[in-house]
C-alpha positions as CSV (number, residue, x, y, z in Angstrom):
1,X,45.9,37.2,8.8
2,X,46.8,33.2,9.6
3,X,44.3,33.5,12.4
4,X,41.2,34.0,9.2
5,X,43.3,31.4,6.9
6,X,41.7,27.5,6.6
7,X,44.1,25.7,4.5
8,X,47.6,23.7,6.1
9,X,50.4,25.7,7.2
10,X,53.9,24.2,8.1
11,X,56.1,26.0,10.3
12,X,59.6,25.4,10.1
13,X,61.5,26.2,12.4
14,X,64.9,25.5,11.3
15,X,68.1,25.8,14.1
16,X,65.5,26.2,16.9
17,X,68.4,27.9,19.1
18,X,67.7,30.7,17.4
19,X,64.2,31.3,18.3
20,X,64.3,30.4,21.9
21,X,67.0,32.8,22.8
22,X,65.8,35.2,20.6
23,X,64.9,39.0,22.5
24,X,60.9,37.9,22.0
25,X,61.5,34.2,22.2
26,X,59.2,31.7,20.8
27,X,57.1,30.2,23.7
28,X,54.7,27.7,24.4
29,X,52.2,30.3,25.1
30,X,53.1,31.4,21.3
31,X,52.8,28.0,19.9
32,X,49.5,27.3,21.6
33,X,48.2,30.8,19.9
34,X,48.9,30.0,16.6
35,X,47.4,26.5,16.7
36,X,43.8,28.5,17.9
37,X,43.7,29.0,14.5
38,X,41.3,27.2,12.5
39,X,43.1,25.4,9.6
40,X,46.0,22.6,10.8
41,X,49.5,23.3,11.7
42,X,52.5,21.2,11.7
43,X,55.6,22.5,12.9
44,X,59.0,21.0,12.5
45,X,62.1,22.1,14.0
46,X,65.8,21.3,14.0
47,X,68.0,21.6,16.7
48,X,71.9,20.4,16.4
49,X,72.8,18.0,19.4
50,X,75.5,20.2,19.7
51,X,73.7,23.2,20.3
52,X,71.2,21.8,23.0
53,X,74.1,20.9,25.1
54,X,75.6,24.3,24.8
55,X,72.9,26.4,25.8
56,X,71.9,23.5,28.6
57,X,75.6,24.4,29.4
58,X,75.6,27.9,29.4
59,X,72.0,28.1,31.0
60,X,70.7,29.8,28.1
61,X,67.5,27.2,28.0
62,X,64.5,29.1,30.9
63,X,61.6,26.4,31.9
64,X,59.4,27.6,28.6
65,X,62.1,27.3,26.4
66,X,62.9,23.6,28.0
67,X,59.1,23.0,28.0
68,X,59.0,23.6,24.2
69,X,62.4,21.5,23.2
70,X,61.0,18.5,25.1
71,X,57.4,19.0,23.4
72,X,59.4,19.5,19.9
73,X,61.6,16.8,20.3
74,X,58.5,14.3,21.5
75,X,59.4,13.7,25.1
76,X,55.8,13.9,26.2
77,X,56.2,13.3,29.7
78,X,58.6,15.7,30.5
79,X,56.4,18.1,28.3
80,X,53.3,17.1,30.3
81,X,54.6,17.7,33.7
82,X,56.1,20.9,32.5
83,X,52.8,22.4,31.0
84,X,50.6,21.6,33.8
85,X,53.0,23.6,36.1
86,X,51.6,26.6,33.6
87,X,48.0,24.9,33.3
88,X,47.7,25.5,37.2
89,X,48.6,28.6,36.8
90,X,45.4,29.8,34.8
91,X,47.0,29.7,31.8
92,X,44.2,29.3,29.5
93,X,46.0,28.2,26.1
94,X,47.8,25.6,27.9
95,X,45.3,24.0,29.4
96,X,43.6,23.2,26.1
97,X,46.9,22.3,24.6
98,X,47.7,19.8,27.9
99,X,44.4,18.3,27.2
100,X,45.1,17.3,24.0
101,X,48.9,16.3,24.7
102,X,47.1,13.9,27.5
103,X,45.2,12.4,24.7
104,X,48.4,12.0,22.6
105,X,50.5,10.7,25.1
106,X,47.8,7.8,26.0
107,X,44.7,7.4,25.2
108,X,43.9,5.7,27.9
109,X,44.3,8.9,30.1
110,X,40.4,10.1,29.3
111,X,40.1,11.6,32.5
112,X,43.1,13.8,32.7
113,X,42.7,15.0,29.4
114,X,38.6,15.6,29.3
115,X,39.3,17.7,32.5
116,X,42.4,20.2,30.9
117,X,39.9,20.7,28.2
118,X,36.8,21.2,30.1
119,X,38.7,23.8,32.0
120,X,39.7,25.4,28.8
121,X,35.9,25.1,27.4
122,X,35.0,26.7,30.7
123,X,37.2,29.7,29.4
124,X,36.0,30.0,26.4
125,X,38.1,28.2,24.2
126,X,36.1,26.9,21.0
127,X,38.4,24.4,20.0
128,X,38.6,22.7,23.6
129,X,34.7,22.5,23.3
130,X,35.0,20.6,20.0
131,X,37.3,18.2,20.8
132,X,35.2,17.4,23.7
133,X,32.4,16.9,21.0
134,X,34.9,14.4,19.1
135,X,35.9,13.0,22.3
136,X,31.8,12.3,23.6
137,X,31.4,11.2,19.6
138,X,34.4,8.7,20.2
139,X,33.6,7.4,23.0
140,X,32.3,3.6,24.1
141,X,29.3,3.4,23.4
142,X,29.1,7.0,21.5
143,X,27.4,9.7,23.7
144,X,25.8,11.5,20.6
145,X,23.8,14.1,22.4
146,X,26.5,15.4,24.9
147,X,28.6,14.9,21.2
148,X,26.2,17.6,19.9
149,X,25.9,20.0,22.9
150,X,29.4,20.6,22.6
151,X,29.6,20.8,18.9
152,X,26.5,23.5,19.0
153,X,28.5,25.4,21.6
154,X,31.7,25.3,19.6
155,X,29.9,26.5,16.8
156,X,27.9,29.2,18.4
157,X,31.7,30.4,19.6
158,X,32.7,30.0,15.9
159,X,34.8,27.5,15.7
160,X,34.5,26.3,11.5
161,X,35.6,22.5,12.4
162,X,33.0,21.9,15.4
163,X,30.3,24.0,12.3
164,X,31.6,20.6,10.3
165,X,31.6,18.4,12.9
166,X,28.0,19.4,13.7
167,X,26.5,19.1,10.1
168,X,27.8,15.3,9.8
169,X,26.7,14.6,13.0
170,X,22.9,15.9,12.7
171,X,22.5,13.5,9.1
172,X,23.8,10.8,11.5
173,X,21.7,10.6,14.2
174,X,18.6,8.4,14.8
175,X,16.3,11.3,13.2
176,X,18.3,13.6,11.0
177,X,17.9,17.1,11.3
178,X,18.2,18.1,7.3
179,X,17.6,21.4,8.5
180,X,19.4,22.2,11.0
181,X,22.5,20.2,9.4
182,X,22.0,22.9,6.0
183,X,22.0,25.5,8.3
184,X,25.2,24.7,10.1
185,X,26.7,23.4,6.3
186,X,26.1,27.0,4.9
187,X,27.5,28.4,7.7
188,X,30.8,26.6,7.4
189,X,30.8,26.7,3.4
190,X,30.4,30.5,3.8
191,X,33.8,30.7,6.0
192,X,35.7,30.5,3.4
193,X,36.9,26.5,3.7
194,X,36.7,24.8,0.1
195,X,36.2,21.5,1.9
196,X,33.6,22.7,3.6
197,X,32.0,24.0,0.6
198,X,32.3,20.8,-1.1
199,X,30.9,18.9,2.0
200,X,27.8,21.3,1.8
201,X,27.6,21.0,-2.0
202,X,27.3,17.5,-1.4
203,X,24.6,17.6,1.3
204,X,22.3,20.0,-1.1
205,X,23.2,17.3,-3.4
206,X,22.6,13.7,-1.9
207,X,20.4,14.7,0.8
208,X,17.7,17.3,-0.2
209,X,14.7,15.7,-1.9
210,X,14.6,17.1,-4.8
211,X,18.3,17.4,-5.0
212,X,19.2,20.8,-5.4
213,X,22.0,20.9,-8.2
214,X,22.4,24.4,-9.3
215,X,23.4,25.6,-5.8
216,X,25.5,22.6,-5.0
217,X,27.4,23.3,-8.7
218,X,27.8,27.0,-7.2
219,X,29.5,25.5,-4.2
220,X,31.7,23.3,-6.2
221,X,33.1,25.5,-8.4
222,X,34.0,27.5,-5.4
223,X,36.1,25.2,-3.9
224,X,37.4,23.8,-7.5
225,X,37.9,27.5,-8.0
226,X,39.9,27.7,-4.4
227,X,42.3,24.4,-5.8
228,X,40.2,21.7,-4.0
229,X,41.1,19.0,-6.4
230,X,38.0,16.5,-4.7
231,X,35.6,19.5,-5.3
232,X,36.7,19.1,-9.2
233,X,36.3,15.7,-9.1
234,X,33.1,16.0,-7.9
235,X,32.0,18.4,-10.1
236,X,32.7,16.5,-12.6
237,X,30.6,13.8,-11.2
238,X,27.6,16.2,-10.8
239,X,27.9,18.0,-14.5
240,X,28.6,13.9,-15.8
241,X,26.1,12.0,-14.4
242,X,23.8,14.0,-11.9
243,X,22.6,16.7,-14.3
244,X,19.9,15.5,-17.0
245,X,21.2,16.0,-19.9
246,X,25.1,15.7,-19.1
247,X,27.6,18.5,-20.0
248,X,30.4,15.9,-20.5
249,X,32.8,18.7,-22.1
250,X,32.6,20.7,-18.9
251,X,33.0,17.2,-16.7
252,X,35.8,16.1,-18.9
253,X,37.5,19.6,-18.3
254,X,37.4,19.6,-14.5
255,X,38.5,16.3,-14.3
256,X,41.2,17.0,-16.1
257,X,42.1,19.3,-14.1
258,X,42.0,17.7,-11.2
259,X,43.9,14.6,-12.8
260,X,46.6,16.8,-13.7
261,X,46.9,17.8,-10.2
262,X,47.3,14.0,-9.1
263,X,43.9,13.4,-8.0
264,X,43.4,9.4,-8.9
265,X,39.6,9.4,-8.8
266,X,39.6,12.2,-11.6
267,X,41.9,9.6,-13.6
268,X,39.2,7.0,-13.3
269,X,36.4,8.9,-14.0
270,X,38.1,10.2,-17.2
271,X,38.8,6.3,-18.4
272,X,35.3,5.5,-17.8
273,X,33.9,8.7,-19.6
274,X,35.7,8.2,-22.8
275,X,35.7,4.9,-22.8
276,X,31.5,4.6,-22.0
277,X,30.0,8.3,-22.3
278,X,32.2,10.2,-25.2
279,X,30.8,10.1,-28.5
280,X,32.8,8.0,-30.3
281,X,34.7,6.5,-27.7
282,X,38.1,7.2,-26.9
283,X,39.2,4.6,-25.8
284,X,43.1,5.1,-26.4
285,X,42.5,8.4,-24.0
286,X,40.8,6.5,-21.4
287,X,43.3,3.7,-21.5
288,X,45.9,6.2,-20.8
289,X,43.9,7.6,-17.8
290,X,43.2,4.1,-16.2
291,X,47.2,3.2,-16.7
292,X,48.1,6.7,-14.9
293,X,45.7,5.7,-12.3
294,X,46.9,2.4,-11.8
295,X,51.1,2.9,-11.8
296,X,50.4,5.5,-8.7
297,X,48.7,2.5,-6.7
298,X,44.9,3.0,-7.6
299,X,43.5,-0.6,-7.4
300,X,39.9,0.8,-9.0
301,X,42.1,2.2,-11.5
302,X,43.4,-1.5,-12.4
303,X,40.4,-3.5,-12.4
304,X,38.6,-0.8,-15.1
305,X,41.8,-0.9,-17.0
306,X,41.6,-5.3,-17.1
307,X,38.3,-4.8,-18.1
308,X,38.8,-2.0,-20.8
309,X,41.5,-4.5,-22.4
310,X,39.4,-7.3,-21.7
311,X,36.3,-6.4,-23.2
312,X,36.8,-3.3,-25.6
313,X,40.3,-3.1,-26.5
314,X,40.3,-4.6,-30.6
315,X,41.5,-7.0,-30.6
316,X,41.5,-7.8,-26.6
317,X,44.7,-8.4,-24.9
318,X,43.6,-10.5,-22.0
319,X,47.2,-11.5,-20.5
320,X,47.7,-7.5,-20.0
321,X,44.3,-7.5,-18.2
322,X,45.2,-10.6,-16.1
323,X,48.5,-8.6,-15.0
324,X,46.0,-6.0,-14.1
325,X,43.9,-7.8,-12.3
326,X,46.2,-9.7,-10.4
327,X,47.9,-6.4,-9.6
328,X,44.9,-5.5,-7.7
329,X,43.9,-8.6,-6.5
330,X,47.1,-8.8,-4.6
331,X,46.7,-5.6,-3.4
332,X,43.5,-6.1,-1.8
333,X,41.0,-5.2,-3.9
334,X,38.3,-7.8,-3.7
335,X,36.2,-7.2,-7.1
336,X,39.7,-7.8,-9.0
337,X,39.9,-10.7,-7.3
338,X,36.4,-11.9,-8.3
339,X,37.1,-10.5,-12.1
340,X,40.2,-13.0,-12.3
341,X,37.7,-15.8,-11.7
342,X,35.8,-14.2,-14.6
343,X,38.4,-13.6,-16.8
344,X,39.8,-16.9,-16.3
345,X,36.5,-18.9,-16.6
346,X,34.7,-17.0,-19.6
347,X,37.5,-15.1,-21.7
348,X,40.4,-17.2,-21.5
349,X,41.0,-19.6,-24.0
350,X,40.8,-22.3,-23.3
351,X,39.1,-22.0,-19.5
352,X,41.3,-22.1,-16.6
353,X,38.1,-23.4,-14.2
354,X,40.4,-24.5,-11.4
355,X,42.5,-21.0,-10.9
356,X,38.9,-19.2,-11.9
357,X,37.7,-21.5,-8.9
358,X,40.3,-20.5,-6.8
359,X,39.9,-16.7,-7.3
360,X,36.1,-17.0,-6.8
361,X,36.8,-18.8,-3.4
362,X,39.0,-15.8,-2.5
363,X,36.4,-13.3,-3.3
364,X,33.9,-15.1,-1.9
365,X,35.4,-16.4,1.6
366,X,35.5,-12.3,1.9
367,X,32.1,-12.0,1.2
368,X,31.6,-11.0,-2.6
369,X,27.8,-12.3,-3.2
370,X,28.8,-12.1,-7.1
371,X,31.5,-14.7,-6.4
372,X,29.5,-17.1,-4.3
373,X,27.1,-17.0,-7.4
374,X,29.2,-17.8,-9.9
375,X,31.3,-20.5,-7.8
376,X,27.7,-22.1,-7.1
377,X,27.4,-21.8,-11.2
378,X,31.1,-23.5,-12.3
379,X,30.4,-26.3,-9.5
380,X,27.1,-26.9,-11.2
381,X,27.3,-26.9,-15.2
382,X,31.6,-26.6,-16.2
383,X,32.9,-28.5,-13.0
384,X,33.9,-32.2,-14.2
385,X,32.0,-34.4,-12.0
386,X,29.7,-31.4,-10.8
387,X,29.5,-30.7,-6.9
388,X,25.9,-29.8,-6.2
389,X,26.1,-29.7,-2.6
390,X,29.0,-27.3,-2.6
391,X,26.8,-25.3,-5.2
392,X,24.1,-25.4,-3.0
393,X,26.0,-24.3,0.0
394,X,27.4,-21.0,-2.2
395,X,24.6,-20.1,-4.0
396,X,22.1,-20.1,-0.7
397,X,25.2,-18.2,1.0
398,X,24.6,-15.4,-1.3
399,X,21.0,-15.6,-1.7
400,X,20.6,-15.3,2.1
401,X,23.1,-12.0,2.0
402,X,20.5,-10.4,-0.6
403,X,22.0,-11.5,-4.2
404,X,18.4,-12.1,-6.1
405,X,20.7,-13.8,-8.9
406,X,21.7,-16.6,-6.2
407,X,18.2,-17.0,-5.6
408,X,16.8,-17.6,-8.7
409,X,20.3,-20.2,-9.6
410,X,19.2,-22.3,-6.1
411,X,15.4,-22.4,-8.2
412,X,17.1,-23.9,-11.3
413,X,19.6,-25.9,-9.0
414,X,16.8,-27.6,-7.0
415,X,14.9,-27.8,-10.2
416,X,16.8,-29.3,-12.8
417,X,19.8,-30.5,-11.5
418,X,18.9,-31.9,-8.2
419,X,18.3,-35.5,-8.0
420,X,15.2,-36.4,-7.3
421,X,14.0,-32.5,-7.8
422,X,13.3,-30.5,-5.4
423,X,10.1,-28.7,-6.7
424,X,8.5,-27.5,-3.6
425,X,12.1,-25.9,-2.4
426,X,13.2,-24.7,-6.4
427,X,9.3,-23.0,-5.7
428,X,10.2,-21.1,-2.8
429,X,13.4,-19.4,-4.1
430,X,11.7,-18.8,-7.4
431,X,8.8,-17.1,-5.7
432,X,11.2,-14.8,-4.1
433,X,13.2,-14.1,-6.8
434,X,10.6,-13.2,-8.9
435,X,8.8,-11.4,-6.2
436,X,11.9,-9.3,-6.4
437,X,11.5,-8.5,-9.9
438,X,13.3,-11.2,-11.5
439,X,11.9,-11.6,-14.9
440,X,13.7,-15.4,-15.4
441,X,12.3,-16.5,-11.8
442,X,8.8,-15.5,-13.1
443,X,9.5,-17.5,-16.3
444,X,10.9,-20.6,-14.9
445,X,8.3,-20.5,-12.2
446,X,5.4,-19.9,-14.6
447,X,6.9,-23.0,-16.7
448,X,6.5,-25.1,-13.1
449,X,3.4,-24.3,-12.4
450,X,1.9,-24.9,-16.3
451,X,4.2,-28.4,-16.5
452,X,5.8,-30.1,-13.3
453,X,3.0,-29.4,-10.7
454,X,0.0,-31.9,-10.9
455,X,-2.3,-30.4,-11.3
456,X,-0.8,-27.9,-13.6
457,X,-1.6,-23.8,-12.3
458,X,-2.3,-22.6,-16.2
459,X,-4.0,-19.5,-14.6
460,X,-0.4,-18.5,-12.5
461,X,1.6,-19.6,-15.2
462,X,-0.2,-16.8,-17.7
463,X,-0.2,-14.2,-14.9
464,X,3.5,-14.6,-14.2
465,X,4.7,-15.0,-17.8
466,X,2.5,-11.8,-18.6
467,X,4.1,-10.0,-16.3
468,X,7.4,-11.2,-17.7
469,X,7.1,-10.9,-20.5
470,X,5.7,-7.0,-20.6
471,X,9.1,-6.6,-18.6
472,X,10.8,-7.5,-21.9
473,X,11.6,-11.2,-20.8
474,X,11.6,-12.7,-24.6
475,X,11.5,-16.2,-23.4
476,X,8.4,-15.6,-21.4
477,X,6.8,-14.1,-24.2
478,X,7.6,-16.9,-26.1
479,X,5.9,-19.1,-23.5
480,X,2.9,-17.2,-23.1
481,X,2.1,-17.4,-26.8
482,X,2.8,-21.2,-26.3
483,X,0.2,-21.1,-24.0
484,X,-2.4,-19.2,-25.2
485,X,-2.5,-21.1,-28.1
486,X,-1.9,-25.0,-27.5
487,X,-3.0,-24.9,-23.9
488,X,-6.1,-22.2,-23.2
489,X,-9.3,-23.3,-23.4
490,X,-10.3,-22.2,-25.5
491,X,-7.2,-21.0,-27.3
492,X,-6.8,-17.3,-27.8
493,X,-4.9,-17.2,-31.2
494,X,-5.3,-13.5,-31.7
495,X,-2.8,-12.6,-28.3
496,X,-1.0,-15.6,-28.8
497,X,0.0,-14.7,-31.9
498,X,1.1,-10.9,-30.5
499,X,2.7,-12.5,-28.1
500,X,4.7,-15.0,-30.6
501,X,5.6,-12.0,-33.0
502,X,7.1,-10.4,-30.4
503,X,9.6,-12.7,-29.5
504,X,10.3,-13.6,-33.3
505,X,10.9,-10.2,-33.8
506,X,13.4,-10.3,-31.1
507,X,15.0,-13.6,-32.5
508,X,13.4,-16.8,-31.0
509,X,13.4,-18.9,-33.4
510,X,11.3,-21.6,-31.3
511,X,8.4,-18.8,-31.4
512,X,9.0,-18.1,-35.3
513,X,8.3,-22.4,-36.3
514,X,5.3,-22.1,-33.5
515,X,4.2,-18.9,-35.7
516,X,4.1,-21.0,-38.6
517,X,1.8,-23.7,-37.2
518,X,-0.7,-21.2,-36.4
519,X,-3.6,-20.3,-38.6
520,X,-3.9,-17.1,-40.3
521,X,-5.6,-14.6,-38.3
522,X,-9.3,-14.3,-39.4
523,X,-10.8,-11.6,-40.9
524,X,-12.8,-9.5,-38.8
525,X,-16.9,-9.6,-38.8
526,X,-17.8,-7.4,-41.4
527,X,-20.6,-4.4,-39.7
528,X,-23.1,-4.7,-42.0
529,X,-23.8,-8.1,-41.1
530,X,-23.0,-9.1,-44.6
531,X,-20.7,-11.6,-46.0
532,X,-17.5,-10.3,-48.3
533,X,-17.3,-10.7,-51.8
534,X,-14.9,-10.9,-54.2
């Protein structure tokens, strides 16, 4: 029955005297059977000092049973010579068991062990032929194709692990083989292994276009079903946040469940669900979650809790989030670190800019884009004698690894700050910014164009605040109006005015006193030709 079973079995074998001089002894050949099975097996065994030297005395101990006791007790050597006395002997097990003691006793040894195992494969034996597919995988530079010869041969022979292996190796490759990789994942989910259902649930998920959700939910709940606390977890995710609408009281059941069974990424989840998703919050609950999270090490778990405290607890208590934070920073985890410099430069009262610039220099010296940004930011406008170079430096650091926000702050740097301005340069960034979709790059560059270039671009200026401001930009619409109305030639009052309502009506008060200087809308030609009367 073991030989069918997937999941982790420990054997124990406690006194180990009394299995190798047993009638039917416990052999090498024995052990290397019941690890052809395809789930993991530890096994642990005691033997008293006292006892080894009694049956070494009494020559109770035969070469297997010495061959096991030095294998158990982690003399590899001694174990290594021993077994390849066997090996040479044809003894098919044992070769695939010396080839992977090779590996474990050094790594080095490629050779030695790649040639116990391709003996074994040569046999017949699955296993050996996957963990030459690991080993070609592994190797420097990564031989992927002899990786998936063996893995396919593995898998044709059955072997469940090399069935997984195969699947995440065909989405790897230069030209993934979706179908072939959904072949191979079914194939594994059906064998009865709930990770293996999970991993296929997640390729019918994340990689099939559309994503198919109904099957990958049948595959989840199998494996949630089987105990698989990740499966729950992402089942969860999937009813949450993948499935339009949400069933958040299913998701908010399975996480529990998984939660209760320890799993930390089912904690976090629940915070952020009642704290973000739940109707009304719950944000009690979620704080609960986070902290349960957090005091068994989860660093995620800690930076959402600072920021729950930070930002929705009423009334906040930002020394607990700092604790939380710095718990997390110190343990590593970078985006706490970049939320202390947040926490300390816009929440605390009054700002602590030099620890806030501290933190952000932490964060970003390890490469957190965000952090580069808002260093460039203090050093600009909050820094006492302001460091525009340094700014400069940060903000094209980020914008050069992709952060469109850095951009568009080394347009307003170069702008308005720089002395003399930088036009042609503050052009450039805002051009890419805004040719990213950054609706204050198109402002601020529409605003150069129509006032600081000589002479002024009043047809880019419209096309860029138009396009701005249909993105919702209110400032841009309050621009455009501007234009349209003081600038044009002729004016056109009619979309200035729309233009100008709109962003009154979102709260620009600059566009609601412009409103006011305009004339009232006149009354449309009458049809007839006529004039109105009273």
């Amino acid at each position: 029955m073991l030989a069918d079973q997937h999941h982790p079995i420990v054997v124990w074998l406690d006194d180990l005297d009394r299995f190798i001089t047993h009638a039917d002894p416990l052999t090498t050949s024995v052990l290397a059977g019941l690890m052809k099975r395809p789930g993991p097996v530890v096994v642990v065994a005691t033997l008293r000092s006292e006892e080894r030297e009694r049956l070494r005395g009494g020559g109770e101990l035969n070469r297997d049973a010495r061959m096991l006791v030095a294998l158990l007790r982690g003399r590899l050597n001694e174990a290594v010579n021993a077994w390849r006395l066997v090996a040479d002997a044809g003894d098919v097990p044992m070769m695939y068991l010396l080839g992977l003691l090779e590996l474990q006793r050094d790594p080095s040894r490629l050779t030695e062990a790649r040639t116990w195992l391709e003996k074994a494969a040569a046999a017949g034996t699955a296993r050996a032929m996957n963990s030459l597919g690991a080993m070609a995988e592994q190797s420097d530079p990564p031989d992927l194709s002899g990786a998936r010869t063996w893995y396919e041969k593995a898998a044709a022979a059955g072997d469940t692990s090399a069935m997984y292996n195969l699947t995440r190796l065909l989405l790897q490759e230069d030209l993934p083989d979706l179908a072939a990789a959904l072949s191979w994942g079914e194939k594994t989910a059906a064998s009865g292994n709930p990770e293996a259902m999970r991993s296929f649930a997640g390729l019918l998920a994340n990689y099939c276009d559309p994503p198919q959700l109904v099957e990958a939910r049948s595959w989840l709940e199998k494996a949630a079903n089987a105990g698989n606390t990740m499966a729950m977890d992402d089942l969860g995710v999937l009813l949450g946040r993948r499935l339009k609408p949400p069933d958040l009281p299913t998701a908010r059941s399975w996480w529990e469940k998984a939660a209760d069974a320890g799993n930390t990424a089912a904690m976090n989840h629940l915070g952020s669900l009642l704290s973000s998703q739940w109707d009304p919050p719950d944000l009690p609950a979620a704080r609960a979650w986070y902290e349960k999270a957090a005091e068994a090490g989860d660093t995620l778990a800690m930076t959402n809790l600072g920021w729950l405290l930070a930002r929705r607890w009423d009334p906040p208590d930002l020394p607990a989030a700092r604790t939380w934070f710095e718990k997390a920073a110190n343990a590593g985890h970078i985006g706490a670190v970049y939320n202390l410099g947040v926490l300390l430069a816009d929440y605390w009262d009054p700002p602590d800019l030099p620890t806030a610039r501290a933190w952000y220099e932490k964060a970003a010296n390890a490469g957190h884009t965000g952090a580069m940004t808002n260093l460039g930011a203090l050093l600009t406008t909050r820094w006492d004698h302001p460091d525009l170079p340094a700014a400069r430096t940060w903000f094209e650091k980020a914008a050069n690894a992709g952060h469109i926000g850095a951009v568009y702050n080394l347009g307003v740097l170069l702008a308005d700050y720089w002395d003399p301005p930088d036009l042609p340069t503050a052009r450039a960034w805002y051009e890419k910014a805004a040719n990213a979709g950054h609706t204050g790059a198109m402002t601020n560059l529409g605003a150069l164009l129509a006032t600081r270039c000589d002479p002024p671009d009043l047809p880019a200026a419209r096309t860029l605040w138009e396009k701005a401001a249909n993105a919702g930009n209110i400032e841009a619409m309050y621009k455009l109006g501007s234009l349209l109305a003081t600038r044009w030639d002729p004016p056109d009052l009619n979309a200035a005015r729309s233009w100008l309502e709109k962003a009154a009506k979102a709260g620009h008060t600059g566009a609601r006193e412009l409103l006011k200087l305009l004339p009232p809308p006149s009354d449309p030609p009458d049809p007839s030709g006529g004039t109105a009367s009273d």
